[in-house]
Structures are given as structure tokens and as C-alpha cells.
PDB file of the backbone (N, CA, C, O) and the ligand in Angstrom, with CONECT records:
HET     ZN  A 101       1
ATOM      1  N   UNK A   1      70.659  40.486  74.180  1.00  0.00           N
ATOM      2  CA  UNK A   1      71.392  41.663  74.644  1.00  0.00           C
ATOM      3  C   UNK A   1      71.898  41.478  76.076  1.00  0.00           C
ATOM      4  O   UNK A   1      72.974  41.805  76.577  1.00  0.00           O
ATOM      5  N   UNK A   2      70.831  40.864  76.600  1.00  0.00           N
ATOM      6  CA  UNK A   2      71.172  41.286  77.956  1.00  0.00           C
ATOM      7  C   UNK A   2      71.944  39.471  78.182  1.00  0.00           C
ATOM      8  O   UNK A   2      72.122  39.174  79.364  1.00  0.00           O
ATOM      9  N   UNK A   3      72.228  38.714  77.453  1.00  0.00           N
ATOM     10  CA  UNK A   3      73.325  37.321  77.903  1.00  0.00           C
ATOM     11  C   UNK A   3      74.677  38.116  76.792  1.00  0.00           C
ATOM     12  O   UNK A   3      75.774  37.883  77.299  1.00  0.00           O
ATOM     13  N   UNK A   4      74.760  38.658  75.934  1.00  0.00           N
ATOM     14  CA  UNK A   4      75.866  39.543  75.529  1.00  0.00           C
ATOM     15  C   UNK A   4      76.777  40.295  76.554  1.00  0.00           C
ATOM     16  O   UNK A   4      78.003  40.294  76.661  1.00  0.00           O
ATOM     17  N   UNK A   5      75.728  40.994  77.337  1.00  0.00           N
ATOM     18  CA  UNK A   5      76.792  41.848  78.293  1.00  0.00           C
ATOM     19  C   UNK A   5      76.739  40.934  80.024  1.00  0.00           C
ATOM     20  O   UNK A   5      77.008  41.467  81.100  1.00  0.00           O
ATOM     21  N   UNK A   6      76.443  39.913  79.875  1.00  0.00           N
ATOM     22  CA  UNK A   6      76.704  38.750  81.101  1.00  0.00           C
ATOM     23  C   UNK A   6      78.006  37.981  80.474  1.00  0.00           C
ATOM     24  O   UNK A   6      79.083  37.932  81.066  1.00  0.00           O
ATOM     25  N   UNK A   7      77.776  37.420  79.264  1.00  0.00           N
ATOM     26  CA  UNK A   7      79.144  36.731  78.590  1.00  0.00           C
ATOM     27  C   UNK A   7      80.310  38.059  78.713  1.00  0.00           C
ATOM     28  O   UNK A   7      81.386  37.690  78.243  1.00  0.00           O
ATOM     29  N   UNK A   8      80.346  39.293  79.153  1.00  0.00           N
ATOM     30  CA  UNK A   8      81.146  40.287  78.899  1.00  0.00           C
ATOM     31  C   UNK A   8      81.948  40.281  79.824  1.00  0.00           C
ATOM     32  O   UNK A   8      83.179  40.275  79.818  1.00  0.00           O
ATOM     33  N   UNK A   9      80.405  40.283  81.537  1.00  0.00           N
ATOM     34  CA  UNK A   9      80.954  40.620  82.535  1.00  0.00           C
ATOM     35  C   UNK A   9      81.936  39.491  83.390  1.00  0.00           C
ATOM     36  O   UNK A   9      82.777  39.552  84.287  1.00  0.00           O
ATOM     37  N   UNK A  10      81.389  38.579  82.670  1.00  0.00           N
ATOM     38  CA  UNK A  10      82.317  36.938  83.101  1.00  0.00           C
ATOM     39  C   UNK A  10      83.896  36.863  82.479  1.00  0.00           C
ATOM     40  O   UNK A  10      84.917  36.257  82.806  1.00  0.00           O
ATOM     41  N   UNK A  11      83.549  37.772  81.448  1.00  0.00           N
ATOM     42  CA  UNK A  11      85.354  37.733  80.523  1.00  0.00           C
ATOM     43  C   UNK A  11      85.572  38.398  81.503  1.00  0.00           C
ATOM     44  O   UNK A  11      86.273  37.878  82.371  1.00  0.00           O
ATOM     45  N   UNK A  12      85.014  39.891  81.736  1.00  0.00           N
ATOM     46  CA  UNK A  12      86.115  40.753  82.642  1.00  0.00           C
ATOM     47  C   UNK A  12      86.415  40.168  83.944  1.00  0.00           C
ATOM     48  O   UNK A  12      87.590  40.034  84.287  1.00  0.00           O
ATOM     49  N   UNK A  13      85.405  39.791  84.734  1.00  0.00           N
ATOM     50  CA  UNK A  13      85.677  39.527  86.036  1.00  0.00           C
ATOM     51  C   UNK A  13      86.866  38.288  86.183  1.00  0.00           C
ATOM     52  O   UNK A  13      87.520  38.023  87.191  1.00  0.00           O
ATOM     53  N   UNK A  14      86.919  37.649  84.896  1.00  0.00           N
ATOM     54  CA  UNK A  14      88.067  36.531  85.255  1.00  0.00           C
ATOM     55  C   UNK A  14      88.853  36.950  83.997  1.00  0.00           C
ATOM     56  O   UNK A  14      89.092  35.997  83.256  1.00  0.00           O
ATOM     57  N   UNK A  15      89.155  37.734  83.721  1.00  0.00           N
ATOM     58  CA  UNK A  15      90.731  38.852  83.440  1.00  0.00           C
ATOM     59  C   UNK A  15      91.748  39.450  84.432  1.00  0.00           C
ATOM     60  O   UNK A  15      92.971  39.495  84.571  1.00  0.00           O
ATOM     61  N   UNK A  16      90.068  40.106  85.368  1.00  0.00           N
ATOM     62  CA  UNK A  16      90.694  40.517  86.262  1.00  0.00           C
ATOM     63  C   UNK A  16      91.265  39.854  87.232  1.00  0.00           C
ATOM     64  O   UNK A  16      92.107  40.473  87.882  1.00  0.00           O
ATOM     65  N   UNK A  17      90.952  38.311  87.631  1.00  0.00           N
ATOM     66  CA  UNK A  17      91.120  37.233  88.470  1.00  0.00           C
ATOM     67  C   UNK A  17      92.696  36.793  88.005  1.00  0.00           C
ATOM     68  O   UNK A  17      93.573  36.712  88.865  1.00  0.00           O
ATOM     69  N   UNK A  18      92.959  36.537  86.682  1.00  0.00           N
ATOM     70  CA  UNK A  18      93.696  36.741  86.181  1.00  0.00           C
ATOM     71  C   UNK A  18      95.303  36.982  86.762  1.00  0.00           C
ATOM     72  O   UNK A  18      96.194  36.420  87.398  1.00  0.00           O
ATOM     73  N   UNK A  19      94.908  38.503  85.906  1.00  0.00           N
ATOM     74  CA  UNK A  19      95.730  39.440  86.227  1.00  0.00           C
ATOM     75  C   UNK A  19      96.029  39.299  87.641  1.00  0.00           C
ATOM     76  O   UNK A  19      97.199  39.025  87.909  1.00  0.00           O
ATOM     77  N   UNK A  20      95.019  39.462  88.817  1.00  0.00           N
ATOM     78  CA  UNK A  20      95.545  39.555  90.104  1.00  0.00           C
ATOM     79  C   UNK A  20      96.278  37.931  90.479  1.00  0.00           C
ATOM     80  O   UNK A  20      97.160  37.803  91.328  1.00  0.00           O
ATOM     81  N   UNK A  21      95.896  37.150  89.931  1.00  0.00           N
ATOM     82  CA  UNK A  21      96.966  35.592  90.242  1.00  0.00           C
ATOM     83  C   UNK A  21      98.564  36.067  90.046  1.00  0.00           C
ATOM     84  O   UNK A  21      99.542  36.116  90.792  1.00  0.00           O
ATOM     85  N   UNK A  22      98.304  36.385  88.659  1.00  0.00           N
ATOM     86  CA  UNK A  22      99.056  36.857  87.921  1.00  0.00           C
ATOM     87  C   UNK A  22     101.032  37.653  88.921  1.00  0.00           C
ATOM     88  O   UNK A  22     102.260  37.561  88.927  1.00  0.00           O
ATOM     89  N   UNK A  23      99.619  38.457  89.643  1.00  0.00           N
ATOM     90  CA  UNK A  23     100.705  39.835  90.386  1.00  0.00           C
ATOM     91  C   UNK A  23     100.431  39.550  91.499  1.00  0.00           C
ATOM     92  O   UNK A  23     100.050  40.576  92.063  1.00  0.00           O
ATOM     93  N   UNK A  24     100.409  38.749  92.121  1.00  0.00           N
ATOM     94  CA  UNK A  24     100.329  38.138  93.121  1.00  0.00           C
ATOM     95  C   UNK A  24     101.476  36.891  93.154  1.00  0.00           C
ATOM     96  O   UNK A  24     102.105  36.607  94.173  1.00  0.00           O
ATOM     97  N   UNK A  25     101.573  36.464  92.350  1.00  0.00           N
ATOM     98  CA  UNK A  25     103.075  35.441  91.828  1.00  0.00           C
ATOM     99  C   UNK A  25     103.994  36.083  91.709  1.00  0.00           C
ATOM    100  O   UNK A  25     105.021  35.757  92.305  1.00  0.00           O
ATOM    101  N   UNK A  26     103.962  37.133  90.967  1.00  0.00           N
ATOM    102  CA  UNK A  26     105.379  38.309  90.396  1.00  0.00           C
ATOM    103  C   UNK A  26     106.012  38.630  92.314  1.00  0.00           C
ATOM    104  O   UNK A  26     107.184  38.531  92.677  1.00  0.00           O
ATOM    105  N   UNK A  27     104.639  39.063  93.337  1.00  0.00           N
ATOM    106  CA  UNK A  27     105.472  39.562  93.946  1.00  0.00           C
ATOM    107  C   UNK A  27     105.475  38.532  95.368  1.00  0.00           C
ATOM    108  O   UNK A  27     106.241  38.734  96.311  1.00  0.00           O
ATOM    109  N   UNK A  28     104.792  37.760  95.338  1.00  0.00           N
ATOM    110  CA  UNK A  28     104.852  36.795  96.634  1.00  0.00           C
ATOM    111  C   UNK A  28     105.712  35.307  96.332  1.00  0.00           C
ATOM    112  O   UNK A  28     105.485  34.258  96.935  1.00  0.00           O
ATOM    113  N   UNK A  29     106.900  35.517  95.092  1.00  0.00           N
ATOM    114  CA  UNK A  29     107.353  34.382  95.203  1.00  0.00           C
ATOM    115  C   UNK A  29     107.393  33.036  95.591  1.00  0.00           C
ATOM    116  O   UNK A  29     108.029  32.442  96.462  1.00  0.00           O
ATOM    117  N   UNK A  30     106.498  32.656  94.673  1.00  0.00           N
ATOM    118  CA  UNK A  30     106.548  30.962  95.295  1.00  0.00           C
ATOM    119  C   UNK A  30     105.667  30.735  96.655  1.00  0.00           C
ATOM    120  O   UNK A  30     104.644  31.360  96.935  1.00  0.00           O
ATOM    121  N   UNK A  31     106.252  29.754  97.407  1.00  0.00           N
ATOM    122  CA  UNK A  31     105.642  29.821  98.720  1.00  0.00           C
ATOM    123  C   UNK A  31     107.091  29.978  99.949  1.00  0.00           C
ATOM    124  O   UNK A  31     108.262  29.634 100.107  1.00  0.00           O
ATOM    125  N   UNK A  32     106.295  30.532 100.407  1.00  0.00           N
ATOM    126  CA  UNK A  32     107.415  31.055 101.738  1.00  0.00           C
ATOM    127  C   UNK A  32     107.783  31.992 101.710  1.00  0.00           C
ATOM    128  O   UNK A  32     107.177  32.909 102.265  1.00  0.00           O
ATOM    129  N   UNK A  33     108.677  32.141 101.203  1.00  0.00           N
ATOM    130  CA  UNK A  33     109.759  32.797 101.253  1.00  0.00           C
ATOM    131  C   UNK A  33     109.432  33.649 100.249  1.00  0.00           C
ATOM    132  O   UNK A  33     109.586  33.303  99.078  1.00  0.00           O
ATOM    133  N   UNK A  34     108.708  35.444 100.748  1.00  0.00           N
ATOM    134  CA  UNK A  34     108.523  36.828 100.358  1.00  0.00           C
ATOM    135  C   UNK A  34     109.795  37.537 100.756  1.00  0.00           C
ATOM    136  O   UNK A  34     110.367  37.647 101.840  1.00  0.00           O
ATOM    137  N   UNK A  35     110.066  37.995  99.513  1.00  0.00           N
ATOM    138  CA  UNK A  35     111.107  39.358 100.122  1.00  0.00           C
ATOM    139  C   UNK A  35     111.049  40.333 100.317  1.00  0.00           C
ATOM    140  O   UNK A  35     111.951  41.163 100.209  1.00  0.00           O
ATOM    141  N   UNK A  36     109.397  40.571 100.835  1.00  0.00           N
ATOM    142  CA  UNK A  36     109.363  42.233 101.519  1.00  0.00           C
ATOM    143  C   UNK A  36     109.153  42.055 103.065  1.00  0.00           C
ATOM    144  O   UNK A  36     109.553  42.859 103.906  1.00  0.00           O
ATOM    145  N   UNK A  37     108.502  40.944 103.311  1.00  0.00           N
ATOM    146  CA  UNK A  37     108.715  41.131 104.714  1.00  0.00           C
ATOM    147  C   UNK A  37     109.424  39.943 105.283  1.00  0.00           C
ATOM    148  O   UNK A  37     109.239  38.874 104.701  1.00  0.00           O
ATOM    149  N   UNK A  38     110.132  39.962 106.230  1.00  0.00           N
ATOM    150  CA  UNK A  38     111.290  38.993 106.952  1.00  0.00           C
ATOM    151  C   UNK A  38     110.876  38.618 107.797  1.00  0.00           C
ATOM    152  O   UNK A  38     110.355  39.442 108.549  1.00  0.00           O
ATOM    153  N   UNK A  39     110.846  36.923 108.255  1.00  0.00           N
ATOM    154  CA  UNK A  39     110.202  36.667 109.255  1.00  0.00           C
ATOM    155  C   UNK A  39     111.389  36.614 110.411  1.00  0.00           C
ATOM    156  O   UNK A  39     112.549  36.219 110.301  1.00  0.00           O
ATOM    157  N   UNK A  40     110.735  37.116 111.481  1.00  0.00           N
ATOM    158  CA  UNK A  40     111.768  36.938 112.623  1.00  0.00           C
ATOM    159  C   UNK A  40     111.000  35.855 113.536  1.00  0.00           C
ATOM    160  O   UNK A  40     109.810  35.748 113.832  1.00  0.00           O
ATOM    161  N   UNK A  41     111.931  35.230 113.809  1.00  0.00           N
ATOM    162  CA  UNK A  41     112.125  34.027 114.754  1.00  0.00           C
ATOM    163  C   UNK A  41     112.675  34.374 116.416  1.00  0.00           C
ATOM    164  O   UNK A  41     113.833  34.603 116.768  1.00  0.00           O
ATOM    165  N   UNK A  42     111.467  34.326 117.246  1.00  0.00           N
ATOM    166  CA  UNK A  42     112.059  34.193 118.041  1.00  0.00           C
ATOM    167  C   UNK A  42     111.930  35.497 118.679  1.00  0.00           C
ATOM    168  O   UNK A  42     111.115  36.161 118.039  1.00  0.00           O
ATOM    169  N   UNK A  43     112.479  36.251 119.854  1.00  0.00           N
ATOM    170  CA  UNK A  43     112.529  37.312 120.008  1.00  0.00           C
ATOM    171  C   UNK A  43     113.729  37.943 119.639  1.00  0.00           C
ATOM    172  O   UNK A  43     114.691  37.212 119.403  1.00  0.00           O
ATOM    173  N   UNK A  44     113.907  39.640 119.508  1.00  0.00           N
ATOM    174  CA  UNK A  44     114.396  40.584 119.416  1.00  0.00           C
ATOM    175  C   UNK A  44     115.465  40.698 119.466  1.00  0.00           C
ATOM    176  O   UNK A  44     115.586  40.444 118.268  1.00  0.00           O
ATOM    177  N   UNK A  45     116.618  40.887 119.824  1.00  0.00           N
ATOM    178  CA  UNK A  45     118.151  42.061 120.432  1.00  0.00           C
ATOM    179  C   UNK A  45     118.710  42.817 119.921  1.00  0.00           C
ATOM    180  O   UNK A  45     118.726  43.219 118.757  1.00  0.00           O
ATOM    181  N   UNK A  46     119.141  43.027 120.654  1.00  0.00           N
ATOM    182  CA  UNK A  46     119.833  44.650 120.251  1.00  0.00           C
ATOM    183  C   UNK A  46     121.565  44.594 120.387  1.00  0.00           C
ATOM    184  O   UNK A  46     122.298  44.396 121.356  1.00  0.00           O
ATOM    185  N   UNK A  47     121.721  44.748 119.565  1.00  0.00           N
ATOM    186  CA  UNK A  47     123.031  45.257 119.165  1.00  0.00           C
ATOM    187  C   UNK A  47     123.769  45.999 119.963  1.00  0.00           C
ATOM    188  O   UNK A  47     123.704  47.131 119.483  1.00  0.00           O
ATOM    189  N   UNK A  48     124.544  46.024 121.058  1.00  0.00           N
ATOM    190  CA  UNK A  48     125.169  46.797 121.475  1.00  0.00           C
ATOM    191  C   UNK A  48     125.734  48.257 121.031  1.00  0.00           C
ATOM    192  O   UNK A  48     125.409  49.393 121.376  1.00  0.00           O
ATOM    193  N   UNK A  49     126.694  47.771 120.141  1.00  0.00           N
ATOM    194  CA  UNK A  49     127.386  48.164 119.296  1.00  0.00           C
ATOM    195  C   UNK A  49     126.799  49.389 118.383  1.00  0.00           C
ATOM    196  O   UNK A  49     127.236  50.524 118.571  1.00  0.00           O
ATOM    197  N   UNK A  50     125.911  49.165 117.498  1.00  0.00           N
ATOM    198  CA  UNK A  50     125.329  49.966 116.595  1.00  0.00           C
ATOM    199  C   UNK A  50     123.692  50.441 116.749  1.00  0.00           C
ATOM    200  O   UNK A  50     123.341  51.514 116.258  1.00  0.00           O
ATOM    201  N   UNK A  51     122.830  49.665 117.384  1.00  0.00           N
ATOM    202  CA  UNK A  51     121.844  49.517 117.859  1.00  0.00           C
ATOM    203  C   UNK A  51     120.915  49.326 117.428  1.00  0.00           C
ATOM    204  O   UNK A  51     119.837  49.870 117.666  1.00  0.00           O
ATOM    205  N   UNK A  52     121.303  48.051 116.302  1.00  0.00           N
ATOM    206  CA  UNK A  52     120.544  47.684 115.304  1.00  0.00           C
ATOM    207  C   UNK A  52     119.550  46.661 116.388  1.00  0.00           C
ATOM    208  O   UNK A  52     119.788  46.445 117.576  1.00  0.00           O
ATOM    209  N   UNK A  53     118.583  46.216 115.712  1.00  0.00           N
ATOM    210  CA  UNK A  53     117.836  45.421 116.483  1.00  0.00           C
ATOM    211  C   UNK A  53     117.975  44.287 115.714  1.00  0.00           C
ATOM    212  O   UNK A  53     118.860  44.460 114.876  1.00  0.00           O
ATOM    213  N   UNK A  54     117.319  42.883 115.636  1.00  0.00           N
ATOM    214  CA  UNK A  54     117.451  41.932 114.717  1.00  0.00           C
ATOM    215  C   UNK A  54     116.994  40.515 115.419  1.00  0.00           C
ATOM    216  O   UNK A  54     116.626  40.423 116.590  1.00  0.00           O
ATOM    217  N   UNK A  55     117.074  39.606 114.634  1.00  0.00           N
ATOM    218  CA  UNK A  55     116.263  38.466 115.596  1.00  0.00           C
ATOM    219  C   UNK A  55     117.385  37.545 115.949  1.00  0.00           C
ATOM    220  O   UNK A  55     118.409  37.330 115.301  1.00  0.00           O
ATOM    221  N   UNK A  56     116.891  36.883 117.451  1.00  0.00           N
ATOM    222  CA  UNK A  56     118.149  36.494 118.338  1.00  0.00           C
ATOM    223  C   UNK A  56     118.713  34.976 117.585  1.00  0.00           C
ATOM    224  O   UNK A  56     119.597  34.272 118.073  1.00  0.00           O
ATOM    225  N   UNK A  57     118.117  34.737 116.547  1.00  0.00           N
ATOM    226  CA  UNK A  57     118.859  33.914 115.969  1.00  0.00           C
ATOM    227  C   UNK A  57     119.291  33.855 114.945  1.00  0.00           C
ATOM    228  O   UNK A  57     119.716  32.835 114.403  1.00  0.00           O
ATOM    229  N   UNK A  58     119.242  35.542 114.256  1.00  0.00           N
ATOM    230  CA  UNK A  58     120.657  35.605 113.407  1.00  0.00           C
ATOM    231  C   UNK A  58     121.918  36.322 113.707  1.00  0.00           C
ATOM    232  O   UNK A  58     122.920  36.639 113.067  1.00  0.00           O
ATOM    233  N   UNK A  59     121.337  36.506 115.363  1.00  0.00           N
ATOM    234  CA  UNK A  59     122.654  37.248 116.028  1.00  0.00           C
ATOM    235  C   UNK A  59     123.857  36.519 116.240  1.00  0.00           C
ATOM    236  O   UNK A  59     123.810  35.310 116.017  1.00  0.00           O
ATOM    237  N   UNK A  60     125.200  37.152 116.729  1.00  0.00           N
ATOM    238  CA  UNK A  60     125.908  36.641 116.992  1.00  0.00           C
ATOM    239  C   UNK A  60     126.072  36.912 118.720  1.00  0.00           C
ATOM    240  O   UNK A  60     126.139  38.048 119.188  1.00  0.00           O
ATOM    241  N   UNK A  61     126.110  35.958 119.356  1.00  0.00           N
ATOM    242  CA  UNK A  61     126.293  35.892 120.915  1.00  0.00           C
ATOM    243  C   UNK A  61     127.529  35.808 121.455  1.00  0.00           C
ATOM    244  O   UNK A  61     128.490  35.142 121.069  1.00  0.00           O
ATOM    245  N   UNK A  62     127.453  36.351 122.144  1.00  0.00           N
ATOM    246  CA  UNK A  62     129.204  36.585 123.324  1.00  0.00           C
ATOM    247  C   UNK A  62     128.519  36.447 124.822  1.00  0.00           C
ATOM    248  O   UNK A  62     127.954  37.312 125.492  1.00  0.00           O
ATOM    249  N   UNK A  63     128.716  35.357 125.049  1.00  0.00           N
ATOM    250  CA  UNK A  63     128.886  35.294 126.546  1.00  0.00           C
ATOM    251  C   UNK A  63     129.760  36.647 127.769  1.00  0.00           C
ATOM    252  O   UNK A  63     130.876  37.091 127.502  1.00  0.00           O
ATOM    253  N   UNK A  64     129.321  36.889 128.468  1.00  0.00           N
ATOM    254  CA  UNK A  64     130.329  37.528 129.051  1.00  0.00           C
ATOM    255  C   UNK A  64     130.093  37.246 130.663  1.00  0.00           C
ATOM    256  O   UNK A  64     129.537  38.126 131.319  1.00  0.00           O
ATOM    257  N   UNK A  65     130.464  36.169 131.226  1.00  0.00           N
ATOM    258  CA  UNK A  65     129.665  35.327 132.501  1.00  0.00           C
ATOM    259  C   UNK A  65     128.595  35.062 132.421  1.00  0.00           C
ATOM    260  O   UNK A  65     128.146  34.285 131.579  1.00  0.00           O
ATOM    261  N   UNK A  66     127.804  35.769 133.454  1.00  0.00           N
ATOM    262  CA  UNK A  66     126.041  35.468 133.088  1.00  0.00           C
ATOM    263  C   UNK A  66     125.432  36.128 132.195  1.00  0.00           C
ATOM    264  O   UNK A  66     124.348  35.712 131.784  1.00  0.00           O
ATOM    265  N   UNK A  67     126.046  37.412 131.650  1.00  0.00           N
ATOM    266  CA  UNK A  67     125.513  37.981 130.488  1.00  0.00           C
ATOM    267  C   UNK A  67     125.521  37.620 128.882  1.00  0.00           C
ATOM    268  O   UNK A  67     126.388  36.898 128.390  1.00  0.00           O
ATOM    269  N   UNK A  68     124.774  38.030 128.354  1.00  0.00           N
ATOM    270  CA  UNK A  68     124.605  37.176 126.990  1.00  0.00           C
ATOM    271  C   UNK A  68     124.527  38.457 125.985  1.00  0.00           C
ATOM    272  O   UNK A  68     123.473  39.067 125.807  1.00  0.00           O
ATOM    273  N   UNK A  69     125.697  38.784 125.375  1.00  0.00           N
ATOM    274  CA  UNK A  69     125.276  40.112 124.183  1.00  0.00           C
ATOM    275  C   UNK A  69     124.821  39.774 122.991  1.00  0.00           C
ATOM    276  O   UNK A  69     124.962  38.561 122.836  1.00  0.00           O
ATOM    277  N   UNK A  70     124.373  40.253 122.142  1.00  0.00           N
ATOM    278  CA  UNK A  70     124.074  39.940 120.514  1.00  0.00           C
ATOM    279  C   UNK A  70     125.017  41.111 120.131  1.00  0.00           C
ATOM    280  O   UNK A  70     125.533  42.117 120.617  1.00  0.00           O
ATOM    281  N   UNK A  71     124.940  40.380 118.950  1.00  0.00           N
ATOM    282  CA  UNK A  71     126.055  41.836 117.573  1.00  0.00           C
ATOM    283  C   UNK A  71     125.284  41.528 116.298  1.00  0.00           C
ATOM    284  O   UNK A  71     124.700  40.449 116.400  1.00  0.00           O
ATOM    285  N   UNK A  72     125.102  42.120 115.160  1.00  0.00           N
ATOM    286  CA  UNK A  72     124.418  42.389 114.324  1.00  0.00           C
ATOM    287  C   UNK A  72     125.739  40.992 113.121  1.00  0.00           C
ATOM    288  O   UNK A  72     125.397  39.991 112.491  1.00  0.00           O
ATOM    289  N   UNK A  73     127.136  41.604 113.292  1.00  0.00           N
ATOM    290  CA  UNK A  73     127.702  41.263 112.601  1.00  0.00           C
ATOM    291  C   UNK A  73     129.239  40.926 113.657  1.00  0.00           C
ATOM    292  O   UNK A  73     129.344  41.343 114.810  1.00  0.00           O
ATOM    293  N   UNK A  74     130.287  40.113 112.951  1.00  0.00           N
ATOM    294  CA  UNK A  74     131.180  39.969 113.619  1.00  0.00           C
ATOM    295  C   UNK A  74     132.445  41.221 113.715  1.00  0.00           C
ATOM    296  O   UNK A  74     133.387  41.252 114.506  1.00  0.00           O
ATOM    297  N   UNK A  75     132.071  42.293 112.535  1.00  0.00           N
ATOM    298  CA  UNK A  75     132.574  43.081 112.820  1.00  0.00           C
ATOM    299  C   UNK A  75     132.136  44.493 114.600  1.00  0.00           C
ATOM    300  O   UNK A  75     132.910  45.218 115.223  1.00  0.00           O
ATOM    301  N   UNK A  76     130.972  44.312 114.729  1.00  0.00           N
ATOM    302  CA  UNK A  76     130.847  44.674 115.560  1.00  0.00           C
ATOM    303  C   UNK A  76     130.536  43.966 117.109  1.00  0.00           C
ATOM    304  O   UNK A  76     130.130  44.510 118.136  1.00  0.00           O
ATOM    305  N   UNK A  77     130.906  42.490 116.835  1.00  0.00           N
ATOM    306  CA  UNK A  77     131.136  42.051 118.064  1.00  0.00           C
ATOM    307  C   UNK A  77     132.570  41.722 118.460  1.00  0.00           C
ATOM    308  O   UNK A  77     132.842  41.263 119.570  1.00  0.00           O
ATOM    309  N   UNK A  78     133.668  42.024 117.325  1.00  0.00           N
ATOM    310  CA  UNK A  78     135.022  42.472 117.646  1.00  0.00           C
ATOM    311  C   UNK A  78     134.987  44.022 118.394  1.00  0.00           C
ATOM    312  O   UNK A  78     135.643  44.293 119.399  1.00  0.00           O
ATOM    313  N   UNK A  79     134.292  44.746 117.849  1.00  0.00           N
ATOM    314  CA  UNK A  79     134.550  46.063 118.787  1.00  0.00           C
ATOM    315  C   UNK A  79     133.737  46.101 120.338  1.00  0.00           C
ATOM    316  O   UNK A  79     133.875  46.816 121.331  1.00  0.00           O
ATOM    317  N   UNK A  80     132.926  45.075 120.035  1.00  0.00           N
ATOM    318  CA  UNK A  80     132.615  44.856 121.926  1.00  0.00           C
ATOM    319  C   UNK A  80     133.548  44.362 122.780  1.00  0.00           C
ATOM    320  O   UNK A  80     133.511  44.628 123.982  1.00  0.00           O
ATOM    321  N   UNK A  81     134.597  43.493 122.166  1.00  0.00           N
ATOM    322  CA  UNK A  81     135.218  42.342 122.501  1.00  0.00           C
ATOM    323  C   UNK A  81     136.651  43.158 122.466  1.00  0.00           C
ATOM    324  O   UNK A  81     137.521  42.756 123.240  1.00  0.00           O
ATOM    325  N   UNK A  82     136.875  44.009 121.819  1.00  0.00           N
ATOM    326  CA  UNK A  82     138.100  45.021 122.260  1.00  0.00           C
ATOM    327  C   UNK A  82     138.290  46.139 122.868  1.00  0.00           C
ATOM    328  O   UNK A  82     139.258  46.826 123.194  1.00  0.00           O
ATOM    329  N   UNK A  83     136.632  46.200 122.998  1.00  0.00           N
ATOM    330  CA  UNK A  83     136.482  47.212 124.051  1.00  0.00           C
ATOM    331  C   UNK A  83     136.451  46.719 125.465  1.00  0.00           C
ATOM    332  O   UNK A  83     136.892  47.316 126.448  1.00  0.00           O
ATOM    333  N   UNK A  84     135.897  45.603 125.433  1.00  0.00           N
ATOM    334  CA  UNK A  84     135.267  45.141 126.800  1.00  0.00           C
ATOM    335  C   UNK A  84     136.662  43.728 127.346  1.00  0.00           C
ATOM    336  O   UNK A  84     136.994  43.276 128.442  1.00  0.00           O
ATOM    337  N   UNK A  85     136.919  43.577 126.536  1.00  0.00           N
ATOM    338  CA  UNK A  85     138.395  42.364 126.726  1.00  0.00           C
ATOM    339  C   UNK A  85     139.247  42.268 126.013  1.00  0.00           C
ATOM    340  O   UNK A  85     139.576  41.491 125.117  1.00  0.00           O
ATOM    341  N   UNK A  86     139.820  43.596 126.700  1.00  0.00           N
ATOM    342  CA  UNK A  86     141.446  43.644 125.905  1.00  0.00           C
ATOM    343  C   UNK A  86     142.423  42.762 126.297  1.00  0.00           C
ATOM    344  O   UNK A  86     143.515  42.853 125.736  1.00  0.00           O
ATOM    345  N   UNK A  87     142.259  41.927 127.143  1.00  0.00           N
ATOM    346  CA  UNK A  87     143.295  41.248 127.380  1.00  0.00           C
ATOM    347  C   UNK A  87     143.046  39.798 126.433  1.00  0.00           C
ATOM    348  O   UNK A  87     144.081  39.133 126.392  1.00  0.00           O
ATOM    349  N   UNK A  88     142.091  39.288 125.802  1.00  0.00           N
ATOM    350  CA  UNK A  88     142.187  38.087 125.199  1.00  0.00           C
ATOM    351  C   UNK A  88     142.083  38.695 123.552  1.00  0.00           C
ATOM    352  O   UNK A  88     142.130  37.913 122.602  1.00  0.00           O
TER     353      UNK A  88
HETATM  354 ZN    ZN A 101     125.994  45.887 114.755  1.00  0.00          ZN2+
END
């Protein structure tokens, strides 16, 4: 009786081992590369423009002498760039 419900608790406990491999693959894709959380590289900036934040190396940079802006996208580092230098 009592190696009946030990042979039981060994099925369940590695069902459940299982299962959690299981859903643990479904949602941590492979290795690396999860798509719930994003790794950022690097530090921070901010967006002028919209005031998105994002990491400084998927920004796009504009020099402007010694200053250095980020933009989220190139549509909004055209509106820095026609706001701030209309002449080029
Ligand atoms: Zn933006």
C-alpha cells in the first residue's frame, strides 16, 4: 500500500516537472532571446521629441556641436532637425 502511493507520488511529482519544462519552453523561447522582457544595452535616452525613453543604442543620434540628441525613430528626429535647423 504504502510503495503504491510512493510509485503515485513519483508519477505526479515528475508530471508536474514535466509540464513546468514544458511551459517554460512555450514561453522563454529557446535561449536568449524572451519576448517579454527586452534587454537594454547600455544606458537610457530620451527622446526629445516624444519622450519616449529607449536604449542609447537603438537610438538614433544627431550631433548638434557638443550636444548629442537621441530620437526614438527617424521620423521624429526629422522634426528636431526642422525645428532646430531649418536652414539645412
Ligand atoms: Zn520619438
Amino acid at each position: 500500500m504504502i510503495r503504491r502511493l510512493l510509485i503515485f507520488l513519483i508519477a505526479a511529482v515528475g508530471t508536474i516537472w514535466i509540464l513546468r519544462r514544458l511551459a517554460a519552453g512555450i514561453r522563454g523561447e529557446r535561449c536568449g532571446q524572451s519576448r517579454g522582457a527586452p534587454r537594454f544595452e547600455g544606458a537610457m535616452v530620451r527622446d526629445r521629441i516624444c519622450s519616449t525613453f529607449l536604449p542609447r543604442s537603438r537610438a538614433l543620434l544627431v550631433r548638434d556641436g557638443a550636444e548629442e540628441h537621441f530620437f526614438c525613430s527617424q521620423a521624429c528626429r526629422d522634426a528636431y532637425l526642422s525645428r532646430h535647423r531649418p536652414a539645412r
